[in-house]
N, C-alpha and C positions, 0 to 999 in steps of 0.2 A: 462545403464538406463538413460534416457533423465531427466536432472535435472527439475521441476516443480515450478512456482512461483506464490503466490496470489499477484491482484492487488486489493491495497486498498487507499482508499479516506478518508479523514478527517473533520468532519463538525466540526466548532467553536463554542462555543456558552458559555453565563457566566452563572456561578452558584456561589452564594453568591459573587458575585463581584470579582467572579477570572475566566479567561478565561479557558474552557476544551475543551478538543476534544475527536469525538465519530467517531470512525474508522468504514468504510462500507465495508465490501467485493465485490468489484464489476466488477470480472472476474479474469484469469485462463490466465497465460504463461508458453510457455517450451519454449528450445532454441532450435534455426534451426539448421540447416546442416552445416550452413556460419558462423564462427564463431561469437561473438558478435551479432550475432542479433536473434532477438525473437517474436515470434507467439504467439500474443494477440487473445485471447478469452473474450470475452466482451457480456455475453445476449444481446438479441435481445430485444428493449423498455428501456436498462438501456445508462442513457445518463449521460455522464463522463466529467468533465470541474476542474480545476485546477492542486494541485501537485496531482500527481498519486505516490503511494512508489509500489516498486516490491521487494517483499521481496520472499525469498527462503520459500519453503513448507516444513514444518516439521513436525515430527511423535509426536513430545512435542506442550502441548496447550501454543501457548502464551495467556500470560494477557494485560489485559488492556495497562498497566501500560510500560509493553517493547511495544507496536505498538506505542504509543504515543510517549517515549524517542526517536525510529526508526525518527520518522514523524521531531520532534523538531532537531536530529541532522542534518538532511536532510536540514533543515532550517536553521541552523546554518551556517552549510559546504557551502551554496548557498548566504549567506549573504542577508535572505529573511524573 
């Protein structure tokens, strides 16, 4: 079974004077043939510009709370 991943975006914004972020789902990867590389599905009219995280698709609802920790380690790890 071809493993599947959401690709999701992260918008900034403050609330009560602390920065948050509000995760978008904004298209759909599996992996190719070749190893390491991957087949973006992206809607047609959604237009994508910053970090993008590719996280694995799971059968468990993430919260809030882990896509945000995902996003900030990703930020971390990149010294960004």
């Amino acid at each position: 079974m071809t493993e599947r991943y959401d690709l999701i975006v992260f918008k900034k914004y403050k609330w009560q004077g602390k920065d948050r972020y509000k995760p978008y789902f904004v298209g759909d990867a599996i992996a190719a043939k070749k190893p390491g590389d991957f087949v973006l599905d992206i809607p047609k009219g959604v237009s994508v510009s910053g970090r993008v995280i590719m996280s694995p698709k799971s059968d468990e609802t993430r919260n809030h709370e882990d896509l945000v920790t995902l996003y900030m380690s990703a930020a971390d790890e990149l010294g960004i």
